[in-house]
N, C-alpha and C positions, 0 to 999 in steps of 0.2 A: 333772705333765702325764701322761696319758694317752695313752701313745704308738701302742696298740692300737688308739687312735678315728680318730686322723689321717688313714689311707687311707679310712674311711667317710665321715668331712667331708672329703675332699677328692673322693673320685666325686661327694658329693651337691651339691657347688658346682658341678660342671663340668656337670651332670645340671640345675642350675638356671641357669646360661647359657645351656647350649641351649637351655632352654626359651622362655628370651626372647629368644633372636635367632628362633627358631622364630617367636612374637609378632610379633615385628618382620617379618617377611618376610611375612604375613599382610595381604592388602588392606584397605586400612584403617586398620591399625594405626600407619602411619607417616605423617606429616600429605603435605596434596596439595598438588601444585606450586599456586604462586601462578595466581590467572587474569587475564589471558590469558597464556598459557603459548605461544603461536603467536600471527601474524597471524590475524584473526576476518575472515572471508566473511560481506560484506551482500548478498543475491540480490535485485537488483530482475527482476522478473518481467515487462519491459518491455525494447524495445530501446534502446540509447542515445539519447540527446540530447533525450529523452521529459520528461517533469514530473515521472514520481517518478524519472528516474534523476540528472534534476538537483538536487532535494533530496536523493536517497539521497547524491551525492558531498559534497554540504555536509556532511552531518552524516557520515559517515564521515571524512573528513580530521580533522574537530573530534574527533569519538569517539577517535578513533586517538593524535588527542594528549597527551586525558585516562588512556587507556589504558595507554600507554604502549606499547603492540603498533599495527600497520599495518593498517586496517580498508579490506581489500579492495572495489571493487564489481566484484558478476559478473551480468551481464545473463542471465536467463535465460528469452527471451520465449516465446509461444505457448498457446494454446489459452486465452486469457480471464485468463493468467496463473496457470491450472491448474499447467502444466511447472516453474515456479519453487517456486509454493508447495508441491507434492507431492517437489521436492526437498529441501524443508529438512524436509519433515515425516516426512525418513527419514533426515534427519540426526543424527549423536550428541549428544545432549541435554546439551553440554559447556559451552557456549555461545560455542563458536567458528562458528557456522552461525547466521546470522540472518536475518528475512527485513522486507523494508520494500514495503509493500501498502498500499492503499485497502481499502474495503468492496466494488469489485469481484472483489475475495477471497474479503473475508472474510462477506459479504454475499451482494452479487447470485451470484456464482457457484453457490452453496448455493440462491438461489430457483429459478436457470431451469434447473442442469443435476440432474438427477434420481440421478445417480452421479459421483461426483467420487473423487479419487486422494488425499483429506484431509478433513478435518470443522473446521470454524472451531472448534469446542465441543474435539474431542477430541485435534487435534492440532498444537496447537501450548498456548505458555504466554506469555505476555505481555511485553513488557519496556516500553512507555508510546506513547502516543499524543503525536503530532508537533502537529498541526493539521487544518484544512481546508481544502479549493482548489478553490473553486466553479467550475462549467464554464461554458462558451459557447457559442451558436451562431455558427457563424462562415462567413463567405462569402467570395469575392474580390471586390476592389472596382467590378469593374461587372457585377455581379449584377443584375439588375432590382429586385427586392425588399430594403428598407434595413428593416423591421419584420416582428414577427411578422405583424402581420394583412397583409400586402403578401405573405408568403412563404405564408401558407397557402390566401389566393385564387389567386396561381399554383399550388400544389400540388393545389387541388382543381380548377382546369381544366386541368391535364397531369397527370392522375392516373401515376404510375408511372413517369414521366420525369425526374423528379427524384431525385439521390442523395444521401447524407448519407455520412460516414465518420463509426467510431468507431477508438476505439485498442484495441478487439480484441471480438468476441462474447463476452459473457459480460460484459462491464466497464459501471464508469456508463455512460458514453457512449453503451451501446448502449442500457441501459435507457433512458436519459432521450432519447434518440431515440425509442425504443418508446413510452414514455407519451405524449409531445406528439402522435407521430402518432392514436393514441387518442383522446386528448383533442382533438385540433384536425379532427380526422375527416380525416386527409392521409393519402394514398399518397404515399410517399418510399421507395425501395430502401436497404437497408442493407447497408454497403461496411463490415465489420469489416477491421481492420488488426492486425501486429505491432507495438504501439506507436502515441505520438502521431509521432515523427519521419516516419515514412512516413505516416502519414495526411494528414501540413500537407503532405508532398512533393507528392501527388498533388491535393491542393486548391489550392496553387498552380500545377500544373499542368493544372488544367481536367481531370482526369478523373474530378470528384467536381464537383457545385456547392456540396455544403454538409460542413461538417463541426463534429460535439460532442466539445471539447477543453477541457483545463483553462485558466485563466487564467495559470497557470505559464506553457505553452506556447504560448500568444497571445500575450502582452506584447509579444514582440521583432517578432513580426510587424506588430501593431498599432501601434507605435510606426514601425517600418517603412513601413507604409501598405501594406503586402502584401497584409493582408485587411482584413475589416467583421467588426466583432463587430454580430446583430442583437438579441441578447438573452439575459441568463445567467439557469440553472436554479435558483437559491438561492432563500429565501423571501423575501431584503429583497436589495437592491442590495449588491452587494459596492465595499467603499469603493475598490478598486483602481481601479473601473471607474462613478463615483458615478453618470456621465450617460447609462448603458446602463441599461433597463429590465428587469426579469423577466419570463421566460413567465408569470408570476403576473398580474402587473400587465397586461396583453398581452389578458389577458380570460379565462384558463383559470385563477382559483384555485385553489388544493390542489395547484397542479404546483409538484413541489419533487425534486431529485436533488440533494445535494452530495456530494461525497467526502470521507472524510478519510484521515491516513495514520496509520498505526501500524508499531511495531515489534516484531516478536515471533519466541522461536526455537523450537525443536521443546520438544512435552510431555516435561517430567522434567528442565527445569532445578534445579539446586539452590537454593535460598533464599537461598544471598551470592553465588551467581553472576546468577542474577536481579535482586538487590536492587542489585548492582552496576553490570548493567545500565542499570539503571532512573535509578539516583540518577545516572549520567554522562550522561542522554540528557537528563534534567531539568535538568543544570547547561548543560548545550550550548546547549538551545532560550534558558534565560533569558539567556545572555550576549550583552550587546546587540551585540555585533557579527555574532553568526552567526544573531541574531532576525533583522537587520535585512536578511542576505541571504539569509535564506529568504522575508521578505516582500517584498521587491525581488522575488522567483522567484513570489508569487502564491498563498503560504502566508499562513491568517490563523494564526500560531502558537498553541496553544495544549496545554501539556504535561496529559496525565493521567498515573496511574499505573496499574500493568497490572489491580487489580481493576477498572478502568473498562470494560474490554474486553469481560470476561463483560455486564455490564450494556448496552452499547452493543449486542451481541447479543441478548442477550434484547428490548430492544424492537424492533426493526429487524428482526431475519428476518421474525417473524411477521408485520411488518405488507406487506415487500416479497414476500413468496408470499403473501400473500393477492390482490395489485395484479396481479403476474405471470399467476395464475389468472384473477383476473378482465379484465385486457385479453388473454389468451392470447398472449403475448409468450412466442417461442421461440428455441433457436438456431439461427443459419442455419446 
């Protein structure tokens, strides 16, 4: 043995430790906490007791189970549901910040306001689409008018006397008020709301005669006898509601608003954080117990996965700014 070497291989092993705890200490180098690593924040962008915050809490209790972490809901209403979605879209791209929206988002919002605090395209990334939840027009039950063509004969001999609620400017509701006025040649004032919860308040209170609300948010009322549904926006009858007719059918074809929801977190999720996502929200919708009470709630379920999202964009803006333009539908 060479006793001369020993203190040379022994610096250069201590010289190659360090270098790999150096490695190790290096971002990256050491594998990443499992996800969810905390409770996940789902932002609905609406005030409570609304239609999508009553689907956001279904599927977050479910999500949270699969998860294994607590899937918070935080209401975060205002401005057409700008305030919610420009929160998440400045959120850590971790996938503890999620956001649960319609095409009043992701859609109309991008047609009517000319500057917004997010980009449907740029900022966010996908995690899957929930369903659809066609709206209504809805009245109190001794409204004069039980039909479209009843409500727009009154509307066109009290031109401007009549009001309509939405669950907020900028959302369907307000579009799909906007087109029918358009399209049925009606003056109706538009009462934009925080949410549906305050819009059905003030239409059961007589300070609105009319209002465009999801089916979700009808149901209990209608089954109630609170209000009159006179006719929902969808292209064909929604089976919830088989013996109410469409504004289609009504005498205005081509009138068509539905919503649907999705769920997505901010741009730069990672790819098994996303996919994770995605494959827990697609096991949720198909389990028939929490299909069955999201359709009770007035969801026609139907899961996509998040490349659907780009696609559902690419056809739909251009065609809702082109509509916007051409009826000149603004924010109030």
């Amino acid at each position: 043995m060479n006793l001369t070497r020993q203190p040379a291989r022994r610096r250069l092993a201590r010289a190659l430790a360090a270098a790999t705890l150096g490695l190790l200490a290096l971002p990256g180098a050491h594998a990443e906490a499992p996800f969810p690593s905390r409770p996940v924040t789902l932002v609905v962008p609406f005030s409570a007791g609304g239609a999508t915050d009553t689907v956001g809490r279904i599927l977050a209790k479910a999500m949270g189970e699969r998860l294994g972490q607590s899937v918070v809901v935080d209401n975060k209403p205002g401005a057409g549901t700008e305030l919610g979605a420009a929160a998440v879209a400045r959120a850590q791209p971790d996938g503890h910040t999620l956001l649960i929206s319609s095409n009043s988002t992701f859609v109309v919002n991008p047609a009517l306001k000319p500057r917004l605090q997010y980009s449907p395209e740029a900022s966010f990334d996908a995690v899957g689409f929930v369903g659809a939840a066609p709206l209504v027009i809805l009245a109190q039950p001794g409204f004069a008018a039980s039909s479209v063509k009843e409500l727009v004969a009154m509307a066109r001999s009290k031109p401007g006397k009549l009001s309509y609620a939405s669950f907020g400017a900028g959302t369907t509701s307000h579009l799909a008020g906007e087109m029918f006025k358009v399209m049925a040649g009606a003056d109706i004032v538009h009462v934009p709301y925080k949410g549906s919860a305050p819009a059905m308040a003030d239409l059961l209170g007589g300070q609105v005669e009319l209002s465009i609300d999801t089916v979700v948010a009808a149901l209990p009322m209608l089954k109630s006898g609170k209000v009159k549904v006179l006719a929902t926006t969808s292209p064909r009858r929604t089976t919830l509601l088989p013996q109410v007719p469409t504004v289609a059918e009504a005498g205005y074809p081509g009138y068509e608003m539905t919503p649907w929801l999705a769920i997505v977190g901010p741009k730069g999720l990672s790819p098994a954080v996303q996919q994770k996502l995605s494959s827990t929200l697609a096991a949720v919708v198909a389990d028939p117990a929490i299909k069955a009470q999201l359709e009770q709630a007035g969801i026609d379920v139907k899961f996509e996965p998040p490349a659907a999202y780009a696609q559902h964009l690419a056809r739909e803006l251009p065609l809702v700014r082109a509509y916007v333009r051409k009826a000149q539908i603004t924010i109030d």
